[in-house]
mmCIF entry with sequence, helices, sheets and N, C-alpha, C, O atoms, coordinates in Angstrom:
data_MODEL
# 
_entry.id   MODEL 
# 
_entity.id                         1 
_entity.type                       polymer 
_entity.pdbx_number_of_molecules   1 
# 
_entity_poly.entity_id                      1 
_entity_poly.type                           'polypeptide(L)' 
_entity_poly.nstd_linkage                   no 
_entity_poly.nstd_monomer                   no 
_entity_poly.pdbx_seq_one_letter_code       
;(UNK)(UNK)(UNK)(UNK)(UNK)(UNK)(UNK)(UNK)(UNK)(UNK)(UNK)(UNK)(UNK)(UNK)(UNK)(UNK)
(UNK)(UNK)(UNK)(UNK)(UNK)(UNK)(UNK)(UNK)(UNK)(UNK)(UNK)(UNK)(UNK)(UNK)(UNK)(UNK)
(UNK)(UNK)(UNK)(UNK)(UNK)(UNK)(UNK)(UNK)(UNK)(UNK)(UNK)(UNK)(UNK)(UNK)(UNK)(UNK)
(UNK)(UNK)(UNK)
;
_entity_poly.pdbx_seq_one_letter_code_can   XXXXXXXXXXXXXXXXXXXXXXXXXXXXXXXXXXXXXXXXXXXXXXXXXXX 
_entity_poly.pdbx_strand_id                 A 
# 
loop_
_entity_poly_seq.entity_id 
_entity_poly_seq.num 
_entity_poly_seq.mon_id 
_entity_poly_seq.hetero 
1 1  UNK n 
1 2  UNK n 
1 3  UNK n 
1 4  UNK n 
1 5  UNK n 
1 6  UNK n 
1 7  UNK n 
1 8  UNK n 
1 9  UNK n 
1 10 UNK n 
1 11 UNK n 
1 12 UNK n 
1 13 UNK n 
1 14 UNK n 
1 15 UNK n 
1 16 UNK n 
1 17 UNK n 
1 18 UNK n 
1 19 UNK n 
1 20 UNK n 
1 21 UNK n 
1 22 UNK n 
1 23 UNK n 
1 24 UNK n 
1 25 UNK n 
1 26 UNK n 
1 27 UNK n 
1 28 UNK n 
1 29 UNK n 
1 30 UNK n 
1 31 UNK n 
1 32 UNK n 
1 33 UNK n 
1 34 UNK n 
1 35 UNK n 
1 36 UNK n 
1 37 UNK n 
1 38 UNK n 
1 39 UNK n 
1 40 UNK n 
1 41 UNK n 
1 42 UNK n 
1 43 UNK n 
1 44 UNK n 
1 45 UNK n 
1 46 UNK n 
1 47 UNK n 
1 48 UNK n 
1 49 UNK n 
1 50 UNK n 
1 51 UNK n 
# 
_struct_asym.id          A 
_struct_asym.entity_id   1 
# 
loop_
_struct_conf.conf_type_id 
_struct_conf.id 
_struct_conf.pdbx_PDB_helix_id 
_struct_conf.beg_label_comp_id 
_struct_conf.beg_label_asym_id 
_struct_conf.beg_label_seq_id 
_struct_conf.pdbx_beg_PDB_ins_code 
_struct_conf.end_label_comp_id 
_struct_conf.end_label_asym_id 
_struct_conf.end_label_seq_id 
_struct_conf.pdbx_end_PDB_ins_code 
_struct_conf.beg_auth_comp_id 
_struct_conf.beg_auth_asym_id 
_struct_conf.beg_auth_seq_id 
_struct_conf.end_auth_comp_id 
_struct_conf.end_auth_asym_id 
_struct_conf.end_auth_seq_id 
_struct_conf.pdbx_PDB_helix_class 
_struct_conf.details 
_struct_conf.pdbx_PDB_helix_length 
HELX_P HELX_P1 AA1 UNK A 11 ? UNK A 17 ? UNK A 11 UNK A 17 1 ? 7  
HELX_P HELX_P2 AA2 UNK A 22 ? UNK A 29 ? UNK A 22 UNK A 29 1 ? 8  
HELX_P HELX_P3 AA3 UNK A 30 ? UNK A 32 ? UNK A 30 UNK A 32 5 ? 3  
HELX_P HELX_P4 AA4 UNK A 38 ? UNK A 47 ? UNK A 38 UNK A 47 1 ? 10 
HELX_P HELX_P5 AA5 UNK A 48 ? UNK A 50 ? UNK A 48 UNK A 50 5 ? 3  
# 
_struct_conf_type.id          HELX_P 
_struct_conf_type.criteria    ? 
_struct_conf_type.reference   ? 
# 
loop_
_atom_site.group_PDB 
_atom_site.id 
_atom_site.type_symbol 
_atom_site.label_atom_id 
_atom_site.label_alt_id 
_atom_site.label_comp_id 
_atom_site.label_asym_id 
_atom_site.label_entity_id 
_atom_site.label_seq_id 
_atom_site.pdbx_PDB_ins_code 
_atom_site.Cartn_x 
_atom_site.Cartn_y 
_atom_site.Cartn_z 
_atom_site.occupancy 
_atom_site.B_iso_or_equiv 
_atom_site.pdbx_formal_charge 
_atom_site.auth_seq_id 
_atom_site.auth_comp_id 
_atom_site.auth_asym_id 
_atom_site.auth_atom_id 
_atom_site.pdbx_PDB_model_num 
ATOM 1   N N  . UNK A 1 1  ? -167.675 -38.001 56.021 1.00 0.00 ? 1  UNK A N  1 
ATOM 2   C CA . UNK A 1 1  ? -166.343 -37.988 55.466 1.00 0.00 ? 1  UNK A CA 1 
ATOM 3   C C  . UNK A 1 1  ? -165.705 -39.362 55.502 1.00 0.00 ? 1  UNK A C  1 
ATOM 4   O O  . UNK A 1 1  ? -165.065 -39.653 54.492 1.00 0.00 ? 1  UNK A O  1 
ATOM 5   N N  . UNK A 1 2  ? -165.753 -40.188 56.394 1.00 0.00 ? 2  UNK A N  1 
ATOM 6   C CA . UNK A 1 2  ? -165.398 -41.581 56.396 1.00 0.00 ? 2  UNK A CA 1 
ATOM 7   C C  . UNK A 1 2  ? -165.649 -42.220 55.432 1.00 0.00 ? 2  UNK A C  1 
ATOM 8   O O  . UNK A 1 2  ? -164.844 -42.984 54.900 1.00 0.00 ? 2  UNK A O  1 
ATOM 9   N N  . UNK A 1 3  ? -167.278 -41.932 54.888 1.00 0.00 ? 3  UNK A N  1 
ATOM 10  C CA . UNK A 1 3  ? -167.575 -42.694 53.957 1.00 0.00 ? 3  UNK A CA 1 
ATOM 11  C C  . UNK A 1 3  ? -166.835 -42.259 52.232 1.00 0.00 ? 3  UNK A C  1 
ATOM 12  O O  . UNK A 1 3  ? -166.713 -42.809 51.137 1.00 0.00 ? 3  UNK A O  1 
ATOM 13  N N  . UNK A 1 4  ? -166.583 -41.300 52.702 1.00 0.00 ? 4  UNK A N  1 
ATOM 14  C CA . UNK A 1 4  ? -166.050 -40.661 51.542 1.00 0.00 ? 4  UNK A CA 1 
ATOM 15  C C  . UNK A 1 4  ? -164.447 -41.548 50.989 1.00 0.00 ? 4  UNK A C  1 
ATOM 16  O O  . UNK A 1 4  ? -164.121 -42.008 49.895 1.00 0.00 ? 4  UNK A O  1 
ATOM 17  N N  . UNK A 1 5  ? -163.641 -41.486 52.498 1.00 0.00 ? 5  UNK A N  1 
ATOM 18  C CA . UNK A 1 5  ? -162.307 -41.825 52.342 1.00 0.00 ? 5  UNK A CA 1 
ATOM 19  C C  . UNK A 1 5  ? -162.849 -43.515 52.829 1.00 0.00 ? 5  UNK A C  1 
ATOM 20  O O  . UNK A 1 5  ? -161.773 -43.984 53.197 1.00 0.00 ? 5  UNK A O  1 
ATOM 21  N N  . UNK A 1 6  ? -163.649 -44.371 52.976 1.00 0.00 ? 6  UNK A N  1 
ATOM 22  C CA . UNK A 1 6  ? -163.755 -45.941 52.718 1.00 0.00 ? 6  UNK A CA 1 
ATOM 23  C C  . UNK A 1 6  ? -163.970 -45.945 51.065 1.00 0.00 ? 6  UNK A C  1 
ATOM 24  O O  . UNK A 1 6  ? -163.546 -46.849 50.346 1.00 0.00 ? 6  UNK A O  1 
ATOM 25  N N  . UNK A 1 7  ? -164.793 -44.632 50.526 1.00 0.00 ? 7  UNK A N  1 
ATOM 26  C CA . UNK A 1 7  ? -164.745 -44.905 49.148 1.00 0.00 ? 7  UNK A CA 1 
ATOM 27  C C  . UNK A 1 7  ? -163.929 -45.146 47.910 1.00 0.00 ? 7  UNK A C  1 
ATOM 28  O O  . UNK A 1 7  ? -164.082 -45.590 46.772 1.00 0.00 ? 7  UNK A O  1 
ATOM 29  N N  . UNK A 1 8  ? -162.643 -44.456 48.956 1.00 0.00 ? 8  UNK A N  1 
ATOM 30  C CA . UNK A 1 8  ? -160.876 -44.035 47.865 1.00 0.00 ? 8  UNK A CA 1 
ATOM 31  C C  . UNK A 1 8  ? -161.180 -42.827 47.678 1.00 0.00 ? 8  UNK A C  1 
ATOM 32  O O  . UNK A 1 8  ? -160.261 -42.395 46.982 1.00 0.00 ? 8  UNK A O  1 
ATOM 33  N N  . UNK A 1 9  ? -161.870 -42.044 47.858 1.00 0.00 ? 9  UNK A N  1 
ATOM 34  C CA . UNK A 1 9  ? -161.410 -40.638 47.292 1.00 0.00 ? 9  UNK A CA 1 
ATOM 35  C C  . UNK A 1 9  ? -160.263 -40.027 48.345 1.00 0.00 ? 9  UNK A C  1 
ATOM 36  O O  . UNK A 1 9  ? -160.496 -39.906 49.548 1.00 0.00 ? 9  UNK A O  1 
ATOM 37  N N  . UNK A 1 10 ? -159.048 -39.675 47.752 1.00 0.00 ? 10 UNK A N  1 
ATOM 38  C CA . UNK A 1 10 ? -158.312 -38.791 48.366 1.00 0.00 ? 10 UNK A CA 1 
ATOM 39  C C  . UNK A 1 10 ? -158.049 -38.336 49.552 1.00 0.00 ? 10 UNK A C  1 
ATOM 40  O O  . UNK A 1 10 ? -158.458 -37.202 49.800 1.00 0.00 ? 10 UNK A O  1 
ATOM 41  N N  . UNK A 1 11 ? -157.469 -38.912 50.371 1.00 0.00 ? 11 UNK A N  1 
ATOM 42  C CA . UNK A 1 11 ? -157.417 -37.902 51.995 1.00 0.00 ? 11 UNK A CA 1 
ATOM 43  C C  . UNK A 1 11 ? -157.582 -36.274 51.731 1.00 0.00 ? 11 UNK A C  1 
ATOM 44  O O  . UNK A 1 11 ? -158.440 -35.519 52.187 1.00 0.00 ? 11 UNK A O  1 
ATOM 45  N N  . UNK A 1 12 ? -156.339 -35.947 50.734 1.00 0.00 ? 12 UNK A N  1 
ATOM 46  C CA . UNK A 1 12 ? -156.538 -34.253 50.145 1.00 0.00 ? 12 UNK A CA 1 
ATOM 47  C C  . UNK A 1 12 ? -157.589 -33.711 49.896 1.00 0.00 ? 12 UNK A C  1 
ATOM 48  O O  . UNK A 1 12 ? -157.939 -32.663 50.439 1.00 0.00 ? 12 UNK A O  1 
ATOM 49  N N  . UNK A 1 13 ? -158.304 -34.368 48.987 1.00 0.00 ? 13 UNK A N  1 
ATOM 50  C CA . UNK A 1 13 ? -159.606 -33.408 48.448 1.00 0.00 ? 13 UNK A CA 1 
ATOM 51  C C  . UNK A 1 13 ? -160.445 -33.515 49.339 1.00 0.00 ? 13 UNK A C  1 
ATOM 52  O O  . UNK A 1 13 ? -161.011 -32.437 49.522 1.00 0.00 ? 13 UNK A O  1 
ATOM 53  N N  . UNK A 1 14 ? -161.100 -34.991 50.541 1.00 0.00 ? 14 UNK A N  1 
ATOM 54  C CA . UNK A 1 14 ? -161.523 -35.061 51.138 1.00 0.00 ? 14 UNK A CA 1 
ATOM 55  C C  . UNK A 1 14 ? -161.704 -33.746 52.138 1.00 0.00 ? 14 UNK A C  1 
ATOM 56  O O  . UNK A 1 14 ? -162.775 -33.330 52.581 1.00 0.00 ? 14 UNK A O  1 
ATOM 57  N N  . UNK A 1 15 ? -160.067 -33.072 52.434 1.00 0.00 ? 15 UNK A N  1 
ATOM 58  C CA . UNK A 1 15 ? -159.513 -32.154 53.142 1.00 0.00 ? 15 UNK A CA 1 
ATOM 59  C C  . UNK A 1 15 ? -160.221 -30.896 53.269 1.00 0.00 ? 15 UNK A C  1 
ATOM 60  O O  . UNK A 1 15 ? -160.767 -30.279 54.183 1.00 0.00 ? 15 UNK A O  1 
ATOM 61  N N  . UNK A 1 16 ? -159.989 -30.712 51.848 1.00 0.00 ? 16 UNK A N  1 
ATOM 62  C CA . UNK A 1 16 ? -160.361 -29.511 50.981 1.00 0.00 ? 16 UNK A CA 1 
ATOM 63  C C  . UNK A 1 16 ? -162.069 -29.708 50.796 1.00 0.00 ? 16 UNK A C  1 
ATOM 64  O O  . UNK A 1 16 ? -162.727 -28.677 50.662 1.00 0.00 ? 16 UNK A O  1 
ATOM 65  N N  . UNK A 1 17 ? -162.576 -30.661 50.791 1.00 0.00 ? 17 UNK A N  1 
ATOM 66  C CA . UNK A 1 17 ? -163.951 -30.723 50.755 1.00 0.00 ? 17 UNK A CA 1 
ATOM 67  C C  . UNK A 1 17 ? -164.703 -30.095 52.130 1.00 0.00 ? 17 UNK A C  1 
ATOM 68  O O  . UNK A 1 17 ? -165.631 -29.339 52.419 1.00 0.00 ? 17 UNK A O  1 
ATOM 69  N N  . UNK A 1 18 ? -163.867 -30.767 52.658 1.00 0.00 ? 18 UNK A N  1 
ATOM 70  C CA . UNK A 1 18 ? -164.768 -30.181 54.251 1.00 0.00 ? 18 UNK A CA 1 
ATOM 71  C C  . UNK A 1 18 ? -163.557 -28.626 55.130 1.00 0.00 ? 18 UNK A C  1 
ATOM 72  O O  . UNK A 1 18 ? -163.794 -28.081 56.208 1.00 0.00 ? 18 UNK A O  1 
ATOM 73  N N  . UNK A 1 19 ? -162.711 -28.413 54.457 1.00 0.00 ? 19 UNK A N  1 
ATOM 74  C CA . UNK A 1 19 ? -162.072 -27.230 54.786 1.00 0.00 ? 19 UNK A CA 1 
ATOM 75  C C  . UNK A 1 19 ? -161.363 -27.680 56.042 1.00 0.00 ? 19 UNK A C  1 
ATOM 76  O O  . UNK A 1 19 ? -161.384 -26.922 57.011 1.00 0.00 ? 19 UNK A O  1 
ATOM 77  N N  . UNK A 1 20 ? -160.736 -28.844 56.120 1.00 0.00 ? 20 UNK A N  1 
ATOM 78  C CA . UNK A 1 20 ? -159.681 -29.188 57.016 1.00 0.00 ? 20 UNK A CA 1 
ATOM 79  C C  . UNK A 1 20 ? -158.358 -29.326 56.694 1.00 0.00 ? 20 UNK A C  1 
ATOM 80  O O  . UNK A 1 20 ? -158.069 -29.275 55.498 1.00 0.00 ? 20 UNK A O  1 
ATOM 81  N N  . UNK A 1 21 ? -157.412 -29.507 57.580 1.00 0.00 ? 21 UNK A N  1 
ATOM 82  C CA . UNK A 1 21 ? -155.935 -30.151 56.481 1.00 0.00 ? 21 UNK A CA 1 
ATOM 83  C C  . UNK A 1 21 ? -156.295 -31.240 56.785 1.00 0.00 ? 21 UNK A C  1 
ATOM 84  O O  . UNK A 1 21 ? -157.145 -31.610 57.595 1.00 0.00 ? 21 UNK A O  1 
ATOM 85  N N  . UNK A 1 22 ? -155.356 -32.011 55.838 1.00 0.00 ? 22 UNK A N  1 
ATOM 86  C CA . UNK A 1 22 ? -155.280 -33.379 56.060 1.00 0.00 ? 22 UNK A CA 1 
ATOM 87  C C  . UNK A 1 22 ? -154.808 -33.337 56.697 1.00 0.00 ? 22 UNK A C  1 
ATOM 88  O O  . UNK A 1 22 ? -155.888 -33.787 57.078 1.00 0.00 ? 22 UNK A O  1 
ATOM 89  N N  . UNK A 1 23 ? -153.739 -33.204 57.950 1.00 0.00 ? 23 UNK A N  1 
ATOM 90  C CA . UNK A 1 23 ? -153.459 -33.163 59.505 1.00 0.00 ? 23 UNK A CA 1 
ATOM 91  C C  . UNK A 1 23 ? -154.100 -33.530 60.166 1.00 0.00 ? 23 UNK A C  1 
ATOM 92  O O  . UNK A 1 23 ? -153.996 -34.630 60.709 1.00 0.00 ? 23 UNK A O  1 
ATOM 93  N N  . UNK A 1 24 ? -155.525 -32.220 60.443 1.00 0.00 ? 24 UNK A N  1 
ATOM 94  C CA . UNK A 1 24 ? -156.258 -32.838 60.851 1.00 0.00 ? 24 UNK A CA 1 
ATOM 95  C C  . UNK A 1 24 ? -157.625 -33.729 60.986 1.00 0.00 ? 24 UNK A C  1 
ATOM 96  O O  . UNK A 1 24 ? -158.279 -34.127 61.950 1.00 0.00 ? 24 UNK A O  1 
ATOM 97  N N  . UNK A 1 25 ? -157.765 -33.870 59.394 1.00 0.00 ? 25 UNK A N  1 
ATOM 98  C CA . UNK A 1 25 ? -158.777 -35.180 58.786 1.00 0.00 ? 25 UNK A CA 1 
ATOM 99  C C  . UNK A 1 25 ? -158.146 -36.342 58.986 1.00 0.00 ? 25 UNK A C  1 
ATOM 100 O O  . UNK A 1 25 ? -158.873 -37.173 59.530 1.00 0.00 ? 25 UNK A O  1 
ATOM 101 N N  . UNK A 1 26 ? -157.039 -36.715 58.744 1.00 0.00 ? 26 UNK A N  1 
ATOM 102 C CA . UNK A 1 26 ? -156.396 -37.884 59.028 1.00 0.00 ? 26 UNK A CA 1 
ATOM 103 C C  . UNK A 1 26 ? -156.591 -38.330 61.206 1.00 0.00 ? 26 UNK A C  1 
ATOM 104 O O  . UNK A 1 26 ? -156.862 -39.429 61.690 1.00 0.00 ? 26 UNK A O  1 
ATOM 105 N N  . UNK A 1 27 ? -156.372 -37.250 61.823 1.00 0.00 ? 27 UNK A N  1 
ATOM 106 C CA . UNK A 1 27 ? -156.112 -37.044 62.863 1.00 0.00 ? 27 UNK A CA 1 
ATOM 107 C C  . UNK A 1 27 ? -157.524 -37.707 63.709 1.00 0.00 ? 27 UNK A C  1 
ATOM 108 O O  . UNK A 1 27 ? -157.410 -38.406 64.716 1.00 0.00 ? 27 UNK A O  1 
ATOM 109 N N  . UNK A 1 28 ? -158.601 -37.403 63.199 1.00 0.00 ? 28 UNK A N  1 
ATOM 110 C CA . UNK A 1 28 ? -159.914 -37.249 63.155 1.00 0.00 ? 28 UNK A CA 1 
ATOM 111 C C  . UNK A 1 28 ? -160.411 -38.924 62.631 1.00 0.00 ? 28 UNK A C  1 
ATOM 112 O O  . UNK A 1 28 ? -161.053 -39.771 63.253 1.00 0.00 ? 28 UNK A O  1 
ATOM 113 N N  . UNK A 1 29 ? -159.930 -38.955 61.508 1.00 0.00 ? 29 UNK A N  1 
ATOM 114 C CA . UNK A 1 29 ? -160.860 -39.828 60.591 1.00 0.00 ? 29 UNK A CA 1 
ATOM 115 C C  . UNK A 1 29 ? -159.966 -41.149 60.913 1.00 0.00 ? 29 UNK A C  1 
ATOM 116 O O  . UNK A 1 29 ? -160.541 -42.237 60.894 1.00 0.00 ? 29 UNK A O  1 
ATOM 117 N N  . UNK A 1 30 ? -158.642 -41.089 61.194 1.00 0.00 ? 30 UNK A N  1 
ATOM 118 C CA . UNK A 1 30 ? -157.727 -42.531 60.336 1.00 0.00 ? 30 UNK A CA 1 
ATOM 119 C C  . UNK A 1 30 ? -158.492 -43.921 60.989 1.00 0.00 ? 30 UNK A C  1 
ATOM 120 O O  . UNK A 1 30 ? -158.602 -44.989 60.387 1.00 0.00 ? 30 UNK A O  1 
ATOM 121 N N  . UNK A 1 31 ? -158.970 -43.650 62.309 1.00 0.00 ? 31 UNK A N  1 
ATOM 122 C CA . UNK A 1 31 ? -159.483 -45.415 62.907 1.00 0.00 ? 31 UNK A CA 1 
ATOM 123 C C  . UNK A 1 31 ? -160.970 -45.123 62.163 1.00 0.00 ? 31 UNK A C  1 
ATOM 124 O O  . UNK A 1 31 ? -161.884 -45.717 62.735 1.00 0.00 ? 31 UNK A O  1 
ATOM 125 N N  . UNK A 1 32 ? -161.277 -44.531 61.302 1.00 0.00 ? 32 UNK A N  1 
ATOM 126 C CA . UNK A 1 32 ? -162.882 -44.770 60.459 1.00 0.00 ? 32 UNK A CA 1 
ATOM 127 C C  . UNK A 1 32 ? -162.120 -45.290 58.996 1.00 0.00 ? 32 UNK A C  1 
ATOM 128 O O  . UNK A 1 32 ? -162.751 -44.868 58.026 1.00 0.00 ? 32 UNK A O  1 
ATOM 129 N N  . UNK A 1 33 ? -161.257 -45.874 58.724 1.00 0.00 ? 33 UNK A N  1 
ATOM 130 C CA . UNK A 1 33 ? -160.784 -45.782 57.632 1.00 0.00 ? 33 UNK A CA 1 
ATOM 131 C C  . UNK A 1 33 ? -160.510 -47.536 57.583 1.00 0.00 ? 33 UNK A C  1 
ATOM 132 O O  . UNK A 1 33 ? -159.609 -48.008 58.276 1.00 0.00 ? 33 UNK A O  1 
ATOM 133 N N  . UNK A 1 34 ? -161.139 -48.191 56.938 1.00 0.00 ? 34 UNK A N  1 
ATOM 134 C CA . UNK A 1 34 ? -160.918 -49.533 56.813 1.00 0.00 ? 34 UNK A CA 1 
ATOM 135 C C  . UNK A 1 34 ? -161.058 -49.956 55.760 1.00 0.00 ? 34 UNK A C  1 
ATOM 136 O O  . UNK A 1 34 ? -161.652 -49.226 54.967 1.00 0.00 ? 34 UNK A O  1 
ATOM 137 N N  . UNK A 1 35 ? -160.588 -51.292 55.284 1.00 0.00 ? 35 UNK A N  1 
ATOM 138 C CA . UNK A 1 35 ? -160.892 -52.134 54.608 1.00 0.00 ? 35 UNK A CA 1 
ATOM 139 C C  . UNK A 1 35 ? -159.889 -51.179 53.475 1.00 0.00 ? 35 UNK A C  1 
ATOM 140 O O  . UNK A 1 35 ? -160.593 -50.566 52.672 1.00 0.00 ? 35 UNK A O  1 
ATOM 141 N N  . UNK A 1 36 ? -158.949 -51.044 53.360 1.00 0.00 ? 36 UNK A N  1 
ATOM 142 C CA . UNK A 1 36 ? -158.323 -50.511 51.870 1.00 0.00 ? 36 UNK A CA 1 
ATOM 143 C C  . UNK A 1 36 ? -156.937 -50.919 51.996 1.00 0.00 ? 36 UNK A C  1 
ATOM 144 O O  . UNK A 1 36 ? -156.018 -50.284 51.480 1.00 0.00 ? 36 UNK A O  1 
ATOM 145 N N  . UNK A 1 37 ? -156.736 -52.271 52.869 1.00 0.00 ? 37 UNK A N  1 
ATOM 146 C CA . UNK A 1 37 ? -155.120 -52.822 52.433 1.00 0.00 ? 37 UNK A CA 1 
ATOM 147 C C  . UNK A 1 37 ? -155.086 -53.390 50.602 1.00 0.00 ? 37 UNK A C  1 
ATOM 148 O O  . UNK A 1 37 ? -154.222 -52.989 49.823 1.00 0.00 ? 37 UNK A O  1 
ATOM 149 N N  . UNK A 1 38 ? -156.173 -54.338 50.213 1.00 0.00 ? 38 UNK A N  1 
ATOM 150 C CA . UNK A 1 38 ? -156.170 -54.517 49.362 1.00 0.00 ? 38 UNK A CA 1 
ATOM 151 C C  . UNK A 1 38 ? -156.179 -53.674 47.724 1.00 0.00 ? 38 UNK A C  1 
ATOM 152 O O  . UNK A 1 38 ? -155.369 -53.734 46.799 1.00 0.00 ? 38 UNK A O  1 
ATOM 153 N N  . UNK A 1 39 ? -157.105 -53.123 47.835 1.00 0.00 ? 39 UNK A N  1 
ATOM 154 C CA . UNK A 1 39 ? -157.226 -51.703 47.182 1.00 0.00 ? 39 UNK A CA 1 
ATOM 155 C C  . UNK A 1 39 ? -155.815 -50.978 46.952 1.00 0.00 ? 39 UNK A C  1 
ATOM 156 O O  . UNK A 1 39 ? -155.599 -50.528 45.827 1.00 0.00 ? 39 UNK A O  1 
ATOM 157 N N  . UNK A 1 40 ? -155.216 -50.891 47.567 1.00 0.00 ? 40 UNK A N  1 
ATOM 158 C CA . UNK A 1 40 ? -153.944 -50.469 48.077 1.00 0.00 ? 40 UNK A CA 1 
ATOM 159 C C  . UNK A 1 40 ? -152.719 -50.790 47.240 1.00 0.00 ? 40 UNK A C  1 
ATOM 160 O O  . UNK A 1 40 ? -152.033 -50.245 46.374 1.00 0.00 ? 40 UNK A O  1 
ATOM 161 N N  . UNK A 1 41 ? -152.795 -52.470 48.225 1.00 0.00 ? 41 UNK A N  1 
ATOM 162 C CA . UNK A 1 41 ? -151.913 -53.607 47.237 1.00 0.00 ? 41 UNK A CA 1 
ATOM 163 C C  . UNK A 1 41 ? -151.873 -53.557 45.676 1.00 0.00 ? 41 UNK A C  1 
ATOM 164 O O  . UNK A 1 41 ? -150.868 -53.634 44.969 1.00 0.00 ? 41 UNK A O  1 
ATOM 165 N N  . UNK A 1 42 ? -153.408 -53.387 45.216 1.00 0.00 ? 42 UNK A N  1 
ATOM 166 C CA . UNK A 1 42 ? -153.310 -53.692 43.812 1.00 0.00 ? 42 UNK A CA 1 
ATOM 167 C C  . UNK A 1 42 ? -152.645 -52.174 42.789 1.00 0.00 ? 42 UNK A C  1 
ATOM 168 O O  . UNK A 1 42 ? -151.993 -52.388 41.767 1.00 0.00 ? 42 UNK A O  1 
ATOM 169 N N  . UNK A 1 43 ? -152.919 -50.834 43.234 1.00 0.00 ? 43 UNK A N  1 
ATOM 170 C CA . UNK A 1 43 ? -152.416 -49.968 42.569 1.00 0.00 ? 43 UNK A CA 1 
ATOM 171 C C  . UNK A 1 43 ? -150.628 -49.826 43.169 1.00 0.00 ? 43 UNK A C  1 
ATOM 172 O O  . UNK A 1 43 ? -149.862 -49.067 42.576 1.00 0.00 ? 43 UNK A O  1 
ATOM 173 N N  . UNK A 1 44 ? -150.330 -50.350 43.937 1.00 0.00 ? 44 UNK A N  1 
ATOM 174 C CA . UNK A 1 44 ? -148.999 -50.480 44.195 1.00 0.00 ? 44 UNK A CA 1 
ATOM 175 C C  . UNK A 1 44 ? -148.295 -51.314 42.995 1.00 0.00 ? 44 UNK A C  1 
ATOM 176 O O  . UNK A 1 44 ? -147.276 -51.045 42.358 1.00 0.00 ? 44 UNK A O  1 
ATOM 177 N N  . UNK A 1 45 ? -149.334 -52.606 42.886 1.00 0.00 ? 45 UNK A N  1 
ATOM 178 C CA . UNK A 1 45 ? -148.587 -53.386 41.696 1.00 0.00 ? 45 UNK A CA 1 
ATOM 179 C C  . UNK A 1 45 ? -148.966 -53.273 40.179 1.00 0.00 ? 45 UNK A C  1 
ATOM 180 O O  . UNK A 1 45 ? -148.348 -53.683 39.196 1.00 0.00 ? 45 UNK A O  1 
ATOM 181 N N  . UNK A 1 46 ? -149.963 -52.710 40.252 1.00 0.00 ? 46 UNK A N  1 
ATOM 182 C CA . UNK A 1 46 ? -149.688 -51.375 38.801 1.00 0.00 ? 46 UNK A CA 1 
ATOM 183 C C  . UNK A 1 46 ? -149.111 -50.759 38.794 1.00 0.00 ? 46 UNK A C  1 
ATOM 184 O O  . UNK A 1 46 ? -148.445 -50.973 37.782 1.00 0.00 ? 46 UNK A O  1 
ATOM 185 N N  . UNK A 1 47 ? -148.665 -49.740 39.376 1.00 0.00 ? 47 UNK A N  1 
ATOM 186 C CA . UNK A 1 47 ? -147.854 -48.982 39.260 1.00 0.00 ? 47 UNK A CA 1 
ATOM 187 C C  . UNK A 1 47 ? -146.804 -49.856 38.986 1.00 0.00 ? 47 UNK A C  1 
ATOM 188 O O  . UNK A 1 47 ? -146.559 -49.866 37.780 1.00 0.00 ? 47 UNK A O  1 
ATOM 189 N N  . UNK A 1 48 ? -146.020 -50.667 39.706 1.00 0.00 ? 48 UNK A N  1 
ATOM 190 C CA . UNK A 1 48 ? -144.835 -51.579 39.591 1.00 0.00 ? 48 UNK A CA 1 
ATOM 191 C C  . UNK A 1 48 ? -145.283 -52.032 38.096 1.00 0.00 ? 48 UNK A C  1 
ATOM 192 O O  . UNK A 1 48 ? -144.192 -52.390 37.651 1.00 0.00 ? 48 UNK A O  1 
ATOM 193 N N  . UNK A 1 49 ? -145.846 -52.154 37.467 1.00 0.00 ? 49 UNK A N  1 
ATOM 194 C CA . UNK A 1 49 ? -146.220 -53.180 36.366 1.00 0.00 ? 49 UNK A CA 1 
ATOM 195 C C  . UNK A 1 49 ? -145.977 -52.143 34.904 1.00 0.00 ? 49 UNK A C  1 
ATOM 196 O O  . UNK A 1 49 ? -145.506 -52.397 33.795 1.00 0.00 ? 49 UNK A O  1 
ATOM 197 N N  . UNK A 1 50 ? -146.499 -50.986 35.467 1.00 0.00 ? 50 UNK A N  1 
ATOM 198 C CA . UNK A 1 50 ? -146.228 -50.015 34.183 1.00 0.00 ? 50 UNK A CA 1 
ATOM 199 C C  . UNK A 1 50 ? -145.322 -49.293 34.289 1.00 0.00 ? 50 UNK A C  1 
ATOM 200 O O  . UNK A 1 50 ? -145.637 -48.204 33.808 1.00 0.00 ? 50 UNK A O  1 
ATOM 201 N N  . UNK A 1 51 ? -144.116 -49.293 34.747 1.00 0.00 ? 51 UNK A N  1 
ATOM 202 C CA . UNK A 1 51 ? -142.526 -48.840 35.175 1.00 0.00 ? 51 UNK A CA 1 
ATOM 203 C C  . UNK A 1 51 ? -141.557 -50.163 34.175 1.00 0.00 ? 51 UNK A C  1 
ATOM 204 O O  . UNK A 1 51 ? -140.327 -50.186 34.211 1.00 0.00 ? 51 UNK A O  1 
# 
């Protein structure tokens, strides 16, 4: 599942994939979760860009 959410897919579906809430996938997973400040940054400023 880590690898799933280092990939960008969804905390939610991730959720729903393995039949957890995100409560407790986040709870579980969040220090396996790296490298996505950037990733991040850039759909923040799309979004800002197409507003």
């Amino acid at each position: 599942m880590s690898t799933w959410l280092n990939g960008g897919v969804p905390p939610t579906q991730v959720a729903e994939w393995a039949g957890h809430s995100v409560d407790v996938l986040l709870r579980i997973y969040a220090k396996c979760i790296e490298g996505q400040y950037q990733a991040a940054r850039r759909r923040i400023e799309d979004a800002l860009d197409a507003s």
